[in-house]
N, C-alpha and C positions, 0 to 999 in steps of 0.2 A: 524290660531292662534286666540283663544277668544281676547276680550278685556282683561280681567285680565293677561292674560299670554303677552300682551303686556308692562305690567306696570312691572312683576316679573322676564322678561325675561333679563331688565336692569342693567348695573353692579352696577348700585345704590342699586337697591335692593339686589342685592344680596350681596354687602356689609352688608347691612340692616339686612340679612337672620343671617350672622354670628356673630351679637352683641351682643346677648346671652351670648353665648360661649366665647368671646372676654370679657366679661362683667365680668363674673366669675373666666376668667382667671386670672384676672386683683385683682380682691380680694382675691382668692386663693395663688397666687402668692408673691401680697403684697408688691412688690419692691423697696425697701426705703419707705414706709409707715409709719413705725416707727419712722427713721428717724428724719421724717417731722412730726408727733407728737411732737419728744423730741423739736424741735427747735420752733413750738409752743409752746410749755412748759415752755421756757428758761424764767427766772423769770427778763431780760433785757429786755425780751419782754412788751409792754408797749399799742402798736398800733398794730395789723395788718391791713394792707394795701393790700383789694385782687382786683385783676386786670386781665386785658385780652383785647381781641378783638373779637368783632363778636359773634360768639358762645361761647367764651371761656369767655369771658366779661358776656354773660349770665349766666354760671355756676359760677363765683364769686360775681354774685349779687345772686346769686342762697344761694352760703355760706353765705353771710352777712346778708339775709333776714333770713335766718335758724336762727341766732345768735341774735335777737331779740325776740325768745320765747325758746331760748336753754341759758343759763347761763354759761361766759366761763369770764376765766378769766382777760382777759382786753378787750379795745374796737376794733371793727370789722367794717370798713369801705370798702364800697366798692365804686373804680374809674377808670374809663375808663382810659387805657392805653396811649392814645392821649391826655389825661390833664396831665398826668405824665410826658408825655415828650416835653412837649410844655410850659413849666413853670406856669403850672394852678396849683402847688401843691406845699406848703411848708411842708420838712420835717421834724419831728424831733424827739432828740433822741429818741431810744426806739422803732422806729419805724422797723418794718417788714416787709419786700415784699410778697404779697404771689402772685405766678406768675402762670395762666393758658396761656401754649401755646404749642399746640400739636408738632408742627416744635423746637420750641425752638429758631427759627429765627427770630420773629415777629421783625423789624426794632425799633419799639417804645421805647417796654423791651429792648433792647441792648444798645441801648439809654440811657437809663434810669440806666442800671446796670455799665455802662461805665462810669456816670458822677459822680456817688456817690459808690467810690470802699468799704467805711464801712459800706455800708446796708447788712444787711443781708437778704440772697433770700430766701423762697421754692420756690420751683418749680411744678406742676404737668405737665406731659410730658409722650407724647408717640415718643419721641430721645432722646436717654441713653448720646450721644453725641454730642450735639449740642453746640453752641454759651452760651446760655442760661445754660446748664447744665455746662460746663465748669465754671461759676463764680456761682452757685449756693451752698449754704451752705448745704442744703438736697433737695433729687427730689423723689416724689412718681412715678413711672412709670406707662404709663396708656399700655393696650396690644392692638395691633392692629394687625388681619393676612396677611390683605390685605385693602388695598384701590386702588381699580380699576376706581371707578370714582373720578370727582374733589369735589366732595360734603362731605363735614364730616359725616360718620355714627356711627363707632366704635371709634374713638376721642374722639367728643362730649359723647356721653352715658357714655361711661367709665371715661371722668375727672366727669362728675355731679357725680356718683356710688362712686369714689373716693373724690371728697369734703364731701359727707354726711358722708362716711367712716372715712375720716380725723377728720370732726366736732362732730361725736358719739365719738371716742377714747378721744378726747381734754376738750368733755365736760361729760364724760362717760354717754351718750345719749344713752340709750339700744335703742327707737324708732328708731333714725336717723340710727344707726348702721343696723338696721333689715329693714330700708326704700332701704335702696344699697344693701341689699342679695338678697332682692325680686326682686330687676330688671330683673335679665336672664329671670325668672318665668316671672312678668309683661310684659316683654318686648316679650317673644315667644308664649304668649298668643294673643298680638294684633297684631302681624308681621302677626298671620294664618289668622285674618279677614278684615287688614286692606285691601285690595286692591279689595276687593267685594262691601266693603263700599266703595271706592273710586269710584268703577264703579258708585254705583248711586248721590254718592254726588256731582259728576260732569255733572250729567242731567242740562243741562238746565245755565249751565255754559259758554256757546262756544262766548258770546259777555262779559263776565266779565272786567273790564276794570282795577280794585282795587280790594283790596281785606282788610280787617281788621277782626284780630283776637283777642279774650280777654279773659282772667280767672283772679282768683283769687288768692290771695297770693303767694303761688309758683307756681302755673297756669301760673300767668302770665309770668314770665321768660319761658313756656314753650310756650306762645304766642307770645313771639319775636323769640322766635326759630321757631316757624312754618310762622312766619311772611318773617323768613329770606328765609326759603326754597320754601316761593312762590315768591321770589325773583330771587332765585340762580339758582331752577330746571326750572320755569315757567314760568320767565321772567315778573309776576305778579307785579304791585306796590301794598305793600301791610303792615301794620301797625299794631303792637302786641302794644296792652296796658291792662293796669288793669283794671277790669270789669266793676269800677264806672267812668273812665275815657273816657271807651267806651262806656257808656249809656249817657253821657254829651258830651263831647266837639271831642267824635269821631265820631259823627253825623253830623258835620259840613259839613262835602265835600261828603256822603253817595250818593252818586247815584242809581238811579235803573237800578237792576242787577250787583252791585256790591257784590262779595262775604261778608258775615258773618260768619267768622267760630267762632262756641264756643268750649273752650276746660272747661268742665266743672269739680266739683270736686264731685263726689257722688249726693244728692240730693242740688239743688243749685238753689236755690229761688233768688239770686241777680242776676245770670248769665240769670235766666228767663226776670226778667225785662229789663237785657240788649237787651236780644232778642228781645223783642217783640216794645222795640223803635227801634230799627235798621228796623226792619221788617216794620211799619210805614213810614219809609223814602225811604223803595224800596228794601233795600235789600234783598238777597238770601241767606236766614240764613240756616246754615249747624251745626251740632249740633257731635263732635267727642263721642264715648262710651266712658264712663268710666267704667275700669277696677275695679272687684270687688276687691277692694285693700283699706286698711284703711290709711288717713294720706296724709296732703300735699307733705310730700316729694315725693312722689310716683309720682305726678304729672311731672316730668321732663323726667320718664320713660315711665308714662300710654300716655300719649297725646303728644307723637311720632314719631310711625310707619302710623295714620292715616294721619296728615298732609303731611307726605314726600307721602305716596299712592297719595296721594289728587294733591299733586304739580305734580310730575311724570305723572299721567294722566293727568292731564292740559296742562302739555309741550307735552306730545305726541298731544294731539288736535291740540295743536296750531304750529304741527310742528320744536317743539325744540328739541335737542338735549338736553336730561338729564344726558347725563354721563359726556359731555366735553363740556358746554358751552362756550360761545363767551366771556365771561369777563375774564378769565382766566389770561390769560398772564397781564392783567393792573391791574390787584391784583396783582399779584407775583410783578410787576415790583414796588409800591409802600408800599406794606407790607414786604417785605421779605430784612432782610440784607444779606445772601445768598439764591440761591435755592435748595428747600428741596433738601435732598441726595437724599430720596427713591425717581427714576422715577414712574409716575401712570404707572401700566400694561395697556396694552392698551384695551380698551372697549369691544376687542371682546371673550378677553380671557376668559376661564371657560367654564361651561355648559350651553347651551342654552337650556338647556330643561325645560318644563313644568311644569312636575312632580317634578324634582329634587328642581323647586325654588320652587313650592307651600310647 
């Protein structure tokens, strides 16, 4: 077995393989979409309030940043799910929930939806029937075929494809709307080279100790996401910030042979100078493609498939397990008000072949 057919052979990736498909399904489909327009629309509406955890936290900073060079009609806030439910947050009228949470269980939102029964929710959600969906005013569905590992692959992709979807409609955005069509495309374009890039981007990787990631604008929410997954897949410590952040003050603890990944946007003269002080300080700067793709939003699709390639080989070096990591169960036991219905199929299910995942 090469190295790459090591990385591809993974049910992560092969998750991975099918967000495409899952991506498209999911916009073609359209599943309370509307919906959850009209209840943005509602002219009560005053505040939205978009929220999440982890990745999904990501993609509602993901909306709120959209909504600072999109014009919509009232304001757009975005707050981590653990201030919401920890009384860091006063509400009022007017206010909207917009809730990202794949399970529909996350402990916080239910929380949070239990203490205040006159909010009104959206929801984005890949459970038709969850906790979550039960007290929900509208839910866009996200589509998922399978989740074989414990890692978000078709989740994630699909609620970001569906917040740009939701926020094109709301602010009738043609770009933002045309930024979520191009994902399948985006996205099965770098699924076929990320994991050759992966082989060499991990040269010279095998004492890594950190790791920090950084882009711009909407880069950067794709840099806590690849931040997260050298976390989750590779057991990395490792830290997404925006590009001026990581040329300042995320140089502080920069070791030599510490990863540098950049996830850049087109020609990116700022992301350069981040590089080149990180590289000063010692680091292993790694530089992700960018996808010939016009437009920030694209960045949540284009700079992706390379960091999950990236962590997946990292954890195979270092001997981890990428499909069913060791933290598992102490997340579920602290996030989850119940445990998900769907069980993971187990790791070994599907095709192991080569061919089939390349």
């Amino acid at each position: 077995m090469t190295k790459i057919c090591e990385i591809t052979d993974t049910a992560l990736w092969r998750d991975a393989l099918e967000t495409p498909q899952t991506v498209a399904t999911t916009l073609d489909t359209a599943d309370g979409h509307a919906d959850l327009v009209r209840l943005l629309k509602t002219k009560a509406t005053r505040r939205v309030v978009a929220t999440g955890n982890g990745a999904s936290w990501y993609v509602a900073s993901a909306f709120w940043l959209a909504t600072l060079t999109t014009p919509v009609p009232c304001s757009v806030i975005a707050v981590p799910a653990g201030v919401l439910a920890t009384g860091g947050f006063a509400w009022r009228p007017g206010d909207l929930l917009l809730a990202f949470s794949s399970s529909g269980e996350l402990r916080d939102l239910i929380d949070v939806v239990l203490a205040s029964s006159a909010l009104p929710v959206g929801l984005v959600t890949a459970s038709a029937d969850s906790s979550l969906s039960a007290r929900a005013s509208a839910q866009a569905l996200v589509s998922i075929w399978h989740q074989r590992a414990v890692t978000h692959t078709q989740a994630y992709v699909g609620a970001a494809a569906v917040a740009f979807e939701l926020l094109g409609r709301w602010a009738g955005n043609v770009a933002l709307r045309s930024a979520a069509r191009r994902a399948p495309d985006v996205l099965s374009a770098q699924l076929a080279v990320a994991p050759a890039w992966a082989e060499s981007a991990a040269a010279d990787l095998s004492v890594t100790r950190a790791g920090l990631v950084f882009g711009k604008n909407q880069a950067w929410f794709a840099a806590l996401q690849a931040a997260l997954l050298l976390k989750e897949v590779a057991g990395i410590p490792a830290e997404g910030m925006e590009v001026r952040e990581a040329a300042t003050t995320g140089i502080y603890a920069l070791n030599v042979e510490d990863l540098v990944l950049t996830l850049p946007v087109g020609e990116d003269s700022v992301a350069d100078e981040a590089e080149a002080v990180c590289a000063k300080r010692g680091g292993i700067v790694r530089r992700a493609p960018w996808p010939l793709v016009a437009g920030q939003a694209d960045a949540l699709f284009g700079h992706f498939a390379h960091p999950l390639a990236l962590s997946i080989r990292l954890a195979l070096d270092r001997g981890r397990e990428p499909d069913n990591p060791g933290w598992w169960a102490a997340y579920e036991a602290t996030a989850r008000r119940v445990a998900d219905r769907a069980p993971l199929e187990s790791a070994s299910d599907g095709v192991k072949s080569c061919q089939r995942s390349l």
